[in-house]
TORFI-984575 format. One record per residue (C-alpha): x, y negated, z. Coordinates in nm, 3 decimals, padded with zeros to 5 digits. Last residue first. Example, Ala and Ser with C-alpha at 12.3 -4.5 7.8 and 13.67 -1.06 7.14 Angstrom:
2
+---------+---------+---------+
!      c1 !      c2 !      c3 !
+---------+---------+---------+
!  01.367 !  00.106 !  00.714 !
!  01.230 !  00.450 !  00.780 !
+---------+---------+---------+
//
This chain:
455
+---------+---------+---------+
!      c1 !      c2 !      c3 !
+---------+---------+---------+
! -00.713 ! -00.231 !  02.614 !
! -00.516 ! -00.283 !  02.936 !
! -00.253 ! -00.187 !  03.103 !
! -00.124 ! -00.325 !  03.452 !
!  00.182 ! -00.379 !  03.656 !
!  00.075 ! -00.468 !  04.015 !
!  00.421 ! -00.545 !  04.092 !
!  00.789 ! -00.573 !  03.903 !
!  01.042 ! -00.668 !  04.143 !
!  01.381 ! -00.770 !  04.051 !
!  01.737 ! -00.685 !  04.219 !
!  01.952 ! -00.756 !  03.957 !
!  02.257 ! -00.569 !  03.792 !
!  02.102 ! -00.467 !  03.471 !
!  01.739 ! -00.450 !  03.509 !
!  01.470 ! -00.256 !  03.297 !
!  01.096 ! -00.179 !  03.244 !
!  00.949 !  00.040 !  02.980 !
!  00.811 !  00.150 !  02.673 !
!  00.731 !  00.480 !  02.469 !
!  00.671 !  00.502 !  02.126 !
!  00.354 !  00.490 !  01.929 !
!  00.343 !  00.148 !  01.831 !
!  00.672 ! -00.064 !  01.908 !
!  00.811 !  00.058 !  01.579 !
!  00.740 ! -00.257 !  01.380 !
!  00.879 ! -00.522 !  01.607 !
!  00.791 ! -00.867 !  01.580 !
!  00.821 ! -01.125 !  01.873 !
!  00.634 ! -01.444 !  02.003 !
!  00.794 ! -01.578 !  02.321 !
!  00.554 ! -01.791 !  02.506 !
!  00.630 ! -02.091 !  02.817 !
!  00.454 ! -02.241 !  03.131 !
!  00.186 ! -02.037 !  03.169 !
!  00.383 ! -01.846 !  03.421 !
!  00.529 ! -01.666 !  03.130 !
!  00.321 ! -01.564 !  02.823 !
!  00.493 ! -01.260 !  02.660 !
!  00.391 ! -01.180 !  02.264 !
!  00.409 ! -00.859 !  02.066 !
!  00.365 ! -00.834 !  01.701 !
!  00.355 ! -00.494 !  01.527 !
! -00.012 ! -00.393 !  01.599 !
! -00.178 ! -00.605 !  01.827 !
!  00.085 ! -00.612 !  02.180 !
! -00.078 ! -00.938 !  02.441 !
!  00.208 ! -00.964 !  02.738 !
!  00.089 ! -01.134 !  03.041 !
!  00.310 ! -01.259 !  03.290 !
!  00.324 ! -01.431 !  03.658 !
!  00.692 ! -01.488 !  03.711 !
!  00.805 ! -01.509 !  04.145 !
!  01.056 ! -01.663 !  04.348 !
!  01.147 ! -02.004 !  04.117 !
!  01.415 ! -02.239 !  04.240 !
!  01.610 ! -02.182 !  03.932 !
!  01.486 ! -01.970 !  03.663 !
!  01.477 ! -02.196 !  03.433 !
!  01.379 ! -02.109 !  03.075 !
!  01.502 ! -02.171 !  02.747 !
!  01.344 ! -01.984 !  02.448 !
!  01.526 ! -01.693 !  02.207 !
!  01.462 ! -01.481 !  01.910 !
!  01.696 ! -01.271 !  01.733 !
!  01.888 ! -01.269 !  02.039 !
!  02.295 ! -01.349 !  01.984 !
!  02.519 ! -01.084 !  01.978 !
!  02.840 ! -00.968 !  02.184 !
!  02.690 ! -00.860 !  02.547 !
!  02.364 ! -00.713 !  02.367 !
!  02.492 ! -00.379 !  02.197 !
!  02.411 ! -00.153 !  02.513 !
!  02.053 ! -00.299 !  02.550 !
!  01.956 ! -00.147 !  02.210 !
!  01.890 ! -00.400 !  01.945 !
!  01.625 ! -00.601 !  01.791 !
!  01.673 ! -00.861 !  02.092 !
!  01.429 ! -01.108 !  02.250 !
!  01.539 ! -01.359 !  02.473 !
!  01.425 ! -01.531 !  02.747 !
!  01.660 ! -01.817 !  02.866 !
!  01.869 ! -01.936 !  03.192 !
!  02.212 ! -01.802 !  03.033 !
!  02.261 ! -01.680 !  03.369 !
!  01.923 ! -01.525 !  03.437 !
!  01.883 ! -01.349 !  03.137 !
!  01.534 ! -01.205 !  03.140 !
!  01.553 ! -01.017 !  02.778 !
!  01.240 ! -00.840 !  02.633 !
!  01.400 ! -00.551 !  02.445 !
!  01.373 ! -00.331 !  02.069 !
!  01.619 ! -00.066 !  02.048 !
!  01.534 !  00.068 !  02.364 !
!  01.721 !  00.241 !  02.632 !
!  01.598 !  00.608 !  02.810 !
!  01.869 !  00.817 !  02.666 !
!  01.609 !  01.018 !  02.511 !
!  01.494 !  00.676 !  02.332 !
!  01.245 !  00.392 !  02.407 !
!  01.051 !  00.223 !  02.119 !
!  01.005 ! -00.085 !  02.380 !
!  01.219 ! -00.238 !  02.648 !
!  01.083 ! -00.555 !  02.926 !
!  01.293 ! -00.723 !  03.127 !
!  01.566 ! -00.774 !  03.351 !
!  01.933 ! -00.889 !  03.354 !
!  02.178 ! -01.049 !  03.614 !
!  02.244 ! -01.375 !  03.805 !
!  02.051 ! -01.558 !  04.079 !
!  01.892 ! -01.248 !  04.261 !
!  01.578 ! -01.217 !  04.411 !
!  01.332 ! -01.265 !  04.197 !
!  00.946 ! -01.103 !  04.201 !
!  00.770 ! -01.029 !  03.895 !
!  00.408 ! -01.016 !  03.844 !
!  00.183 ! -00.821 !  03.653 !
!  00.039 ! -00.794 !  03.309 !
!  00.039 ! -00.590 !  03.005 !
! -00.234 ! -00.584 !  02.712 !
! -00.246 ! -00.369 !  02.422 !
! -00.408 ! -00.328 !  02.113 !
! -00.335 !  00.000 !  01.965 !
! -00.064 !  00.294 !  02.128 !
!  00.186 !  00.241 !  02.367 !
!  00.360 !  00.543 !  02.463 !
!  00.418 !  00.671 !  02.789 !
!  00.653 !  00.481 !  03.026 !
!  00.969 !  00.445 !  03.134 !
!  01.127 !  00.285 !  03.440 !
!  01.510 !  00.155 !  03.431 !
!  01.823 !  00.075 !  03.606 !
!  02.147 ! -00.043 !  03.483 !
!  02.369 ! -00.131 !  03.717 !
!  02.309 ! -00.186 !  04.060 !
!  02.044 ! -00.416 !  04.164 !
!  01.826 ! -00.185 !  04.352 !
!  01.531 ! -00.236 !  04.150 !
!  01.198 ! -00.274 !  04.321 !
!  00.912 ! -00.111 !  04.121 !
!  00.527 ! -00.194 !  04.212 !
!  00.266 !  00.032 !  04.014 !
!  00.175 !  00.281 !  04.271 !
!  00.521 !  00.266 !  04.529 !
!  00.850 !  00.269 !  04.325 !
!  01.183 !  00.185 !  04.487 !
!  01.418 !  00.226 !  04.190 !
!  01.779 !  00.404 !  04.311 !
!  01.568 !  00.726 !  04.163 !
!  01.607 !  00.571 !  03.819 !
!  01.272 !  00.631 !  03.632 !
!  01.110 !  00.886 !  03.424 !
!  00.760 !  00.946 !  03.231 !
!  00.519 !  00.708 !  03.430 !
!  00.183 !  00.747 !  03.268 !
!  00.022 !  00.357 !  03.287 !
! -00.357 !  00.450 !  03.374 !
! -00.584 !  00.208 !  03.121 !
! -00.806 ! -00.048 !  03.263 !
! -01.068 ! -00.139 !  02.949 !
! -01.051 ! -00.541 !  02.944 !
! -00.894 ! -00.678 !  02.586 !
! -01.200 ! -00.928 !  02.531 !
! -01.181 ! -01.128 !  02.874 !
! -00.802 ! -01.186 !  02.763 !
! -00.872 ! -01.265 !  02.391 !
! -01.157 ! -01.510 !  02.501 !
! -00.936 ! -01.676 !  02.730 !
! -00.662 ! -01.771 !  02.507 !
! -00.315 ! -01.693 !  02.639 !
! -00.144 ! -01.967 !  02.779 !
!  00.092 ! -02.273 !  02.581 !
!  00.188 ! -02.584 !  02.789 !
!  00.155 ! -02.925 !  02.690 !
!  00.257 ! -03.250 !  02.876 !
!  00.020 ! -03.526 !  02.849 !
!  00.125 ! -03.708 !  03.228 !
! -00.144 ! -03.526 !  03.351 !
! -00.094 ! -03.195 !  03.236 !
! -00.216 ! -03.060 !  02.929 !
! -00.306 ! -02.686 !  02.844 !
! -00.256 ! -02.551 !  02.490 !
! -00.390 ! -02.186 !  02.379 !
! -00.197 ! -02.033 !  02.148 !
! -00.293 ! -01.850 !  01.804 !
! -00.077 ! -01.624 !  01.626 !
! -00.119 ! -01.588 !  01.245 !
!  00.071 ! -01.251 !  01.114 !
!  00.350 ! -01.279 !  00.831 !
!  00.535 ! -01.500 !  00.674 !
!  00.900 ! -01.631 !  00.524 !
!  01.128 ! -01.269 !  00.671 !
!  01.294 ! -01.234 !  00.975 !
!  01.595 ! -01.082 !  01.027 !
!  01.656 ! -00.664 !  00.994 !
!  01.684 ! -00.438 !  01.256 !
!  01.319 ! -00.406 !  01.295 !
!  01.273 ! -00.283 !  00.929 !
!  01.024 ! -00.420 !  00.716 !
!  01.250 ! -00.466 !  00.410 !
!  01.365 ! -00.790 !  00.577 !
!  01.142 ! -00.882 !  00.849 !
!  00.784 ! -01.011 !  00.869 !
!  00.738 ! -01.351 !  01.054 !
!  00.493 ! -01.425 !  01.340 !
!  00.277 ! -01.691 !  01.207 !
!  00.168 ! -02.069 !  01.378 !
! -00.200 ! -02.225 !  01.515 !
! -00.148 ! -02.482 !  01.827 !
! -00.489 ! -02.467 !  02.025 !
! -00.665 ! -02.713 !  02.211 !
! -00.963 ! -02.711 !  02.387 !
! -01.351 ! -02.855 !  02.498 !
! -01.512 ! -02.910 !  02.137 !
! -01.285 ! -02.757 !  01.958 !
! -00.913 ! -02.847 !  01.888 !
! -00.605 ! -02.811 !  01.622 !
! -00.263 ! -02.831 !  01.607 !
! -00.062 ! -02.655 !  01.380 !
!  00.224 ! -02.408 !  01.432 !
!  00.479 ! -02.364 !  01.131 !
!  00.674 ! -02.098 !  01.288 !
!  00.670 ! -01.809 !  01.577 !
!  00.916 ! -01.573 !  01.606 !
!  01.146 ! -01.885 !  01.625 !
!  01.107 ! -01.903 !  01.991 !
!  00.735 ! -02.066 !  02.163 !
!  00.626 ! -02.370 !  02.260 !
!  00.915 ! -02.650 !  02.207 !
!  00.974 ! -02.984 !  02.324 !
!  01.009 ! -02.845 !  02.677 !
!  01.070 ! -03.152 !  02.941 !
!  00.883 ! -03.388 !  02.679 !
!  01.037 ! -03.603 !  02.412 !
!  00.852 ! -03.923 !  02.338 !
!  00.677 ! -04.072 !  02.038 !
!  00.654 ! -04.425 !  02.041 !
!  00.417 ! -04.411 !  01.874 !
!  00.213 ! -04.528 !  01.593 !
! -00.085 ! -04.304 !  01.745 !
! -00.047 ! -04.452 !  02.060 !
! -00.001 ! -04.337 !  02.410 !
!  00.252 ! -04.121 !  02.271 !
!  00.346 ! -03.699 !  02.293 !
!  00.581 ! -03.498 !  02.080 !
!  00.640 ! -03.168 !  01.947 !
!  00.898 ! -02.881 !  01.849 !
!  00.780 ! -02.581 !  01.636 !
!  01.082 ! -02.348 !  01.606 !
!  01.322 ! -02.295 !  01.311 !
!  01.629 ! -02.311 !  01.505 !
!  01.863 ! -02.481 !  01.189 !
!  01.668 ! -02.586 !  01.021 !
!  01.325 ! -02.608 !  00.917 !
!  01.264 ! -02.802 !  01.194 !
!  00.881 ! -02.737 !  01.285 !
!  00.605 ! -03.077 !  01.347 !
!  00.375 ! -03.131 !  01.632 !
!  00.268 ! -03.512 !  01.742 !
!  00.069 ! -03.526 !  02.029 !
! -00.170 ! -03.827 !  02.141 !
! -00.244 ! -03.916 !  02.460 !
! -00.558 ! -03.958 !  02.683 !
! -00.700 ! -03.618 !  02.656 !
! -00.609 ! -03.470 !  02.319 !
! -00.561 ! -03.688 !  02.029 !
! -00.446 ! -03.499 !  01.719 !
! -00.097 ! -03.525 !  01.518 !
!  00.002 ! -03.258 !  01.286 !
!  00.328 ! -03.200 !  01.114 !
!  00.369 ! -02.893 !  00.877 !
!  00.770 ! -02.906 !  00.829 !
!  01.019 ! -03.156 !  00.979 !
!  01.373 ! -03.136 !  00.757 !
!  01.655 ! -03.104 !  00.942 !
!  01.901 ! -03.374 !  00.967 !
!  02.036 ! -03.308 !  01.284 !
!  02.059 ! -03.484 !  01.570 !
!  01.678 ! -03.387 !  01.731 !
!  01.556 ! -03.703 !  01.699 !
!  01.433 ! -03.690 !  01.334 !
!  01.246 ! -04.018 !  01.267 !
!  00.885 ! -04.045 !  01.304 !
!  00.624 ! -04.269 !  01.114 !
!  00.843 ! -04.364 !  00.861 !
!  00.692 ! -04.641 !  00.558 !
!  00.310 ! -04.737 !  00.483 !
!  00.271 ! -04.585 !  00.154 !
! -00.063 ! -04.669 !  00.032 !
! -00.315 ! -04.368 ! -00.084 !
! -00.604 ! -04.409 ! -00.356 !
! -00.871 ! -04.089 ! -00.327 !
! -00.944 ! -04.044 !  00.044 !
! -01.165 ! -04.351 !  00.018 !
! -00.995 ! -04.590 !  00.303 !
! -00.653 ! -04.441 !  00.240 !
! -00.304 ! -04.479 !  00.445 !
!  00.050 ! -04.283 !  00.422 !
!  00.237 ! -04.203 !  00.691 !
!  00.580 ! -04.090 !  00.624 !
!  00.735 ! -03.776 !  00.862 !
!  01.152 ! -03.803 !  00.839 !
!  01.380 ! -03.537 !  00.724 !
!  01.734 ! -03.691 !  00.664 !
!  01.920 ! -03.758 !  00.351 !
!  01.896 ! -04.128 !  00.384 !
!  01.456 ! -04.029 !  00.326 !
!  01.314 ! -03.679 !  00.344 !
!  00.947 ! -03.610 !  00.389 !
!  00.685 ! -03.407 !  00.541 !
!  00.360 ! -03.605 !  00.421 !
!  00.155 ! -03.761 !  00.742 !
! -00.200 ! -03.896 !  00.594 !
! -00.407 ! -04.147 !  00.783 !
! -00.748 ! -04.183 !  00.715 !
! -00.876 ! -04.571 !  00.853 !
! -01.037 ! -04.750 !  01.122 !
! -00.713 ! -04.804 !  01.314 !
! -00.820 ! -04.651 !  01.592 !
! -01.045 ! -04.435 !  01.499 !
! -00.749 ! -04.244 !  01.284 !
! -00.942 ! -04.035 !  01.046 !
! -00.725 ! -03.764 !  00.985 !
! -00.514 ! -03.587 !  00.681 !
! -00.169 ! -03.400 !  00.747 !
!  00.031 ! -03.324 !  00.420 !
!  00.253 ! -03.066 !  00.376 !
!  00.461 ! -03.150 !  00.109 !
!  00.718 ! -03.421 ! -00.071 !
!  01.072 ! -03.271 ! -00.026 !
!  01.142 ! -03.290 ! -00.419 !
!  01.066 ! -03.610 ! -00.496 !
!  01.337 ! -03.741 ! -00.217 !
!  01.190 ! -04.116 ! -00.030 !
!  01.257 ! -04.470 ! -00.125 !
!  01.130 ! -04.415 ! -00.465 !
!  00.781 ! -04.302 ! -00.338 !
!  00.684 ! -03.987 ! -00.352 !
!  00.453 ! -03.848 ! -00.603 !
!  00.003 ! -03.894 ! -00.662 !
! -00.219 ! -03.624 ! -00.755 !
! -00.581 ! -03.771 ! -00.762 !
! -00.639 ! -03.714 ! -01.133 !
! -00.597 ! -03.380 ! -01.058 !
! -00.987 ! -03.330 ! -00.874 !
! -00.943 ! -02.971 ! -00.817 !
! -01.257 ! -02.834 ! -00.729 !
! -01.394 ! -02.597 ! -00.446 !
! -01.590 ! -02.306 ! -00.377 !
! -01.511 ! -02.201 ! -00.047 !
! -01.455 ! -02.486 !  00.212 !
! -01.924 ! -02.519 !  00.154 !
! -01.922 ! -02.887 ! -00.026 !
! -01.571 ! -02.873 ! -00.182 !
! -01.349 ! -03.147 ! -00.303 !
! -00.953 ! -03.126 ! -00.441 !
! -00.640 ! -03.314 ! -00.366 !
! -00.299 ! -03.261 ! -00.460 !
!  00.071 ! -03.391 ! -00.305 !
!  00.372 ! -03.377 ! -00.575 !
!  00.679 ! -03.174 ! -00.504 !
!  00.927 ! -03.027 ! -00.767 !
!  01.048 ! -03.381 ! -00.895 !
!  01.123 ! -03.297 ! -01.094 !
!  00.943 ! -02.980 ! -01.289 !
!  01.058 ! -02.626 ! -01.276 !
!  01.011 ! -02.550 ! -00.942 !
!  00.633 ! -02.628 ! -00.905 !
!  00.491 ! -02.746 ! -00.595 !
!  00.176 ! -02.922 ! -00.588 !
!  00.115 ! -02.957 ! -00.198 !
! -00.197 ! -02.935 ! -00.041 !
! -00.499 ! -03.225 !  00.036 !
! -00.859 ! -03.044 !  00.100 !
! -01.117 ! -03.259 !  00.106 !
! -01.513 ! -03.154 !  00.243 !
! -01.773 ! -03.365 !  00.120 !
! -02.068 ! -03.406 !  00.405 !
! -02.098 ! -03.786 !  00.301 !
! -01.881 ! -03.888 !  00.611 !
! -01.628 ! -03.713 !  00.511 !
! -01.498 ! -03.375 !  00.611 !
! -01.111 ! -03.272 !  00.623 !
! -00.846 ! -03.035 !  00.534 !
! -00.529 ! -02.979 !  00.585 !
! -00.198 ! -02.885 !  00.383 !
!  00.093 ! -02.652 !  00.277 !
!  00.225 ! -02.557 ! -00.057 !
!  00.059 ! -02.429 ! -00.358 !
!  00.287 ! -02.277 ! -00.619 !
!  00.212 ! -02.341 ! -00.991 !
!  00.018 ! -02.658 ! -00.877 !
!  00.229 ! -02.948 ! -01.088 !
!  00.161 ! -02.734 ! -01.450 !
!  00.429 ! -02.619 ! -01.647 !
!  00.379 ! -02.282 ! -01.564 !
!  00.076 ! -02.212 ! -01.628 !
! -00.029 ! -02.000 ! -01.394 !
! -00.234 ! -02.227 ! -01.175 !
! -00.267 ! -02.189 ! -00.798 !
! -00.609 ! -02.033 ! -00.675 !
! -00.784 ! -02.247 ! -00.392 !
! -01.023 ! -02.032 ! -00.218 !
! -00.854 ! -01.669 ! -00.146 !
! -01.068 ! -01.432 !  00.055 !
! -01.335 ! -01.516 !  00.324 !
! -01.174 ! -01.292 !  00.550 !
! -01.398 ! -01.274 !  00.882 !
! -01.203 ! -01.263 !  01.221 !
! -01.292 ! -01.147 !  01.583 !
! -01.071 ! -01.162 !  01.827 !
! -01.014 ! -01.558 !  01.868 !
! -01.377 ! -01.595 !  01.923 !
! -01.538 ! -01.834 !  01.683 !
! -01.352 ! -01.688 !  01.374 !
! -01.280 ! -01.781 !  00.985 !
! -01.034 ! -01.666 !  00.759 !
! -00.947 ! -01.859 !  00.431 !
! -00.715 ! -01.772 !  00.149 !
! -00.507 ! -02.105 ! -00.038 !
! -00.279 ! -01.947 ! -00.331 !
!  00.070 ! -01.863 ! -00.225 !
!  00.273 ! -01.817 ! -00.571 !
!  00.260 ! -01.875 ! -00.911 !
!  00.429 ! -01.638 ! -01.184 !
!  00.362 ! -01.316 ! -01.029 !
!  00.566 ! -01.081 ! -00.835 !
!  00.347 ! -00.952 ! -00.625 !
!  00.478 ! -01.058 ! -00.280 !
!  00.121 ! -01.182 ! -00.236 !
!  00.221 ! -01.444 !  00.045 !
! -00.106 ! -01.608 !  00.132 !
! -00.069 ! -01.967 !  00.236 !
! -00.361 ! -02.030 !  00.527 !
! -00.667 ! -02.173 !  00.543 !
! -00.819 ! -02.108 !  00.902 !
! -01.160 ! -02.230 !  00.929 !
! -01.224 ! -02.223 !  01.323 !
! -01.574 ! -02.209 !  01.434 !
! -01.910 ! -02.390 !  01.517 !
! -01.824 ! -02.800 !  01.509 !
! -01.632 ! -02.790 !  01.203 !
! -01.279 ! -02.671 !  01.324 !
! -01.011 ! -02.666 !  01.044 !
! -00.690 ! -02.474 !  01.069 !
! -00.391 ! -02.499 !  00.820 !
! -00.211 ! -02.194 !  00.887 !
!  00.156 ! -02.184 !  00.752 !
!  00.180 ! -01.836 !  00.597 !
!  00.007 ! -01.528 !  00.634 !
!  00.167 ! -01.222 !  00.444 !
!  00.094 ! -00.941 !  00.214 !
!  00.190 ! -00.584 !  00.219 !
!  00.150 ! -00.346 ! -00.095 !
!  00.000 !  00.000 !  00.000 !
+---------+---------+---------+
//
C-alpha cells in the first residue's frame, strides 16, 4: 500500500468544528505536488476525511504546480477565502501567493487574477505561507507572508480591506533567534488579553517557536520556553474555539520508514492543547476530550525487572546503581500511560524504552537526562547514547522540582509525553506497536508510581 503524508495543517474553526486543510504528500511521483485535502472533527478523536479540495495544476508552467501553505477565512458575506502559496520551481520567482473562493470549504474556485509576487525589497522565491485575519483593531485583514529580506527570514504584513487588492506594509517580526533562518507557517491569534505570534525556523532546530505582545504590531517578546514541543513536531498553527486554544503541527515520517533513519517532510497531524498563564505564557497539555476518550483500565503485565528495583503494585523505586530496568508486555493499539515520577537524585538517567529486546534495552528511548537538563528522544539502544545526539530533544529543568506528573498518548507509530503540563515531546517510532516496553534508570534513584494503562 502506498503511504501518504500530512503536511503543515492549516486549521479553520467555524463556530461547530475544526476544518483542518492540510498539504497532502502523495509521494506519487507526479508532476505537481501537495494538493489542499481537508479533515474535519469536533472531538479531537474522531475525524472525517473530506478528501482533497484544492487540486494543484499540472501544467507545468503554471504558478500553482505545487501548492504551498496557507489559511483560510470567512467574510462577512458568508464567502469563504482560502490564500496558499503558488509554488512552481521552474518559474522565478518560484513563489507567488494565490487566492480562491468557496461557499461550503469544499468546492472551491481559483480566482488567478488575484495572484500577486513579492515586493522588490523582499526574495521572490521565499514568498509562502500566508496568514489571513481580520485584525479588529485596526479595522482591517491582515495577511503575514513568510518572507526573506537582507538575507534573513523576516514575517511581512501585508493589508486588504476587500481580500482581493493587498498593500505591503513592511516587517512585522524580525528573526531574533541569531540566525538567519527562515520563519515558516506563522500565525498570530488573540487569546485572553495578549496576542501570540507562532512561526517554525526552518533551520537549523526545526521546532515551532512563538511569541506573545499586548499589541498586534508588537513588540513581540520572548517567553521563558519559546518552544512547545522538539522537532518531532513541525509547522504548528494556532487556532481556537469558542472557549480554547490549540497549536496544530505533524509528526514527521522517516527515511525509508525505518526508525533508525531521520525524519522525513510529513506525516501525522498532532494536536496540542494551549493553556495561558497570567502574564500570556503558553503551555501545551493533552486535550481533554482525547483523555476522557482513551478510558478502558488495562492490567500492565510485568515481564522482568532488576531485583535491586523496589516494586510494590505499580510503584518502582530504582536503587540508583547502574542500569536498572522494568519491562513490560507489549503495547498494542491506542495507548495511554500515566503516573508520576518522584526525583531524588541531581544527576543520572531515567525514562521511558520501547521495542524492548532479550537483553531487556530498547532501540527506541524516552531520555530524562538530568545533567544536560533536557528530554530527549533517541532512535537508538541505550548503550549507543553517550556519543550521539537525540533525534529529538526539548530543554527542561529539573532543578528544584521533586516530582513529574506525565501522560504519554501512543496512536499507531507516534508517541507523545506531556510533562507536568509544562512541556511535550512528540516522537515517531514505527516498531513501538507490538513489542514490549518499559521503564529505565542509569545511575539515579527515581520513582515511578501509580503507573497506569489505558485504552
Amino acid at each position: 500500500m502506498r503511504r501518504v503524508g500530512l503536511g503543515d495543517p492549516m486549521p479553520y474553526f467555524d463556530g461547530e468544528k475544526f476544518n483542518i486543510f492540510y498539504l497532502e504528500d502523495l509521494r506519487d511521483g507526479d508532476v505537481g505536488f501537495h494538493p489542499w485535502s481537508l479533515f474535519t472533527t469536533n472531538n479531537f478523536y474522531k475525524y472525517n476525511n473530506e478528501g482533497q479540495v484544492i487540486p494543484y495544476s499540472k501544467n507545468t508552467q503554471d504558478q500553482d504546480l505545487a501548492l504551498g501553505t496557507g489559511s483560510v477565512i470567512k467574510d462577512n458575506n458568508g464567502v469563504f477565502h482560502a490564500f496558499y502559496t503558488g509554488h512552481n520551481p521552474k518559474k522565478m520567482p518560484k513563489e507567488a501567493i494565490m487566492h480562491a473562493t468557496s461557499m461550503d470549504m469544499k468546492e472551491w474556485t481559483k480566482i488567478s487574477e488575484d495572484t500577486f509576487f513579492a515586493d522588490e525589497q523582499y526574495s521572490g522565491d521565499d514568498f509562502r505561507d500566508p496568514y489571513v485575519i481580520y485584525n479588529e483593531d485596526y479595522n482591517e485583514y491582515w495577511m503575514l507572508i513568510t518572507i526573506r529580506k537582507n538575507n534573513s527570514g523576516v514575517i511581512a504584513l501585508y493589508t486588504s480591506d476587500d481580500l482581493r487588492v493587498w498593500k505591503d506594509q513592511g516587517i512585522l517580526f524580525k528573526n531574533d533567534m541569531g540566525t538567519d533562518s527562515n520563519l515558516e507557517c506563522p500565525t498570530l491569534i488573540k487569546y485572553g488579553e495578549y496576542w501570540c505570534l507562532s512561526f517554525s525556523d526552518q533551520w537549523p532546530d526545526r521546532v515551532t517557536h512563538y511569541r506573545i505582545a499586548s499589541d498586534s504590531k508588537g513588540e513581540f517578546i520572548i517567553p521563558q520556553k519559546d518552544h512547545f514541543d522538539g522537532n518531532g513536531f513541525y509547522a504548528g498553527r494556532m487556532e481556537k474555539d469558542l472557549e480554547h486554544l490549540y497549536i496544530f503541527g505533524w509528526t514527521p515520517t522517516k527515511v525509508m520508514y525505518s526508525d533508525s533513519e531521520n525524519y522525513d517532510w510529513a506525516g501525522n497531524l498532532v494536536v496540542h492543547q494551549l493553556k495561558q498563564d497570567e502574564n500570556g505564557e503558553l503551555h501545551p497539555v493533552p486535550i481533554d476530550n482525547v483523555i476522557e476518550k482513551i478510558k478502558k483500565d488495562t492490567k500492565i503485565k510485568l515481564i522482568e525487572y532488576t531485583k535491586t528495583i523496589n516494586k510494590n503494585k505499580n510503584t518502582y523505586k530504582f536503587s540508583g546503581k547502574n542500569y536498572e530496568f522494568a519491562k513490560f508486555d507489549a503495547i498494542n493499539g491506542i495507548s495511554k500511560i500515566k503516573g508520576k515520577i518522584n526525583l531524588n537524585s541531581d544527576s543520572g538517567k531515567f525514562g521511558f524504552m520501547f521495542n524492548v529486546d532479550e537483553d531487556n534495552l530498547g532501540s527506541l528511548n524516552i531520555v530524562f537526562d538530568i545533567d544536560k537538563q533536557e528530554i530527549q528522544f533517541y532512535n537508538t539502544s541505550i548503550n549507543n547514547i553517550s556519543n550521539l545526539q537525540p533525534q529529538s530533544n526539548i530543554p527542561f529543568e529539573f532543578n528544584e522540582k521533586s516530582s513529574l506528573d506525565f501522560t504519554s498518548i501512543i496512536d499507531d507509530s507516534v508517541v507523545v509525553i506531556y510533562v507536568n503540563d509544562e512541556i511535550v515531546l512528540s516522537s515517531r517510532m514505527f516498531l513501538v506497536q507490538g513489542s514490549e516496553w518499559g521503564i529505565f534508570s542509569i545511575d539515579n534513584d527515581v520513582i515511578f508510581e501509580n503507573i497506569t494503562l489505558n485504552k
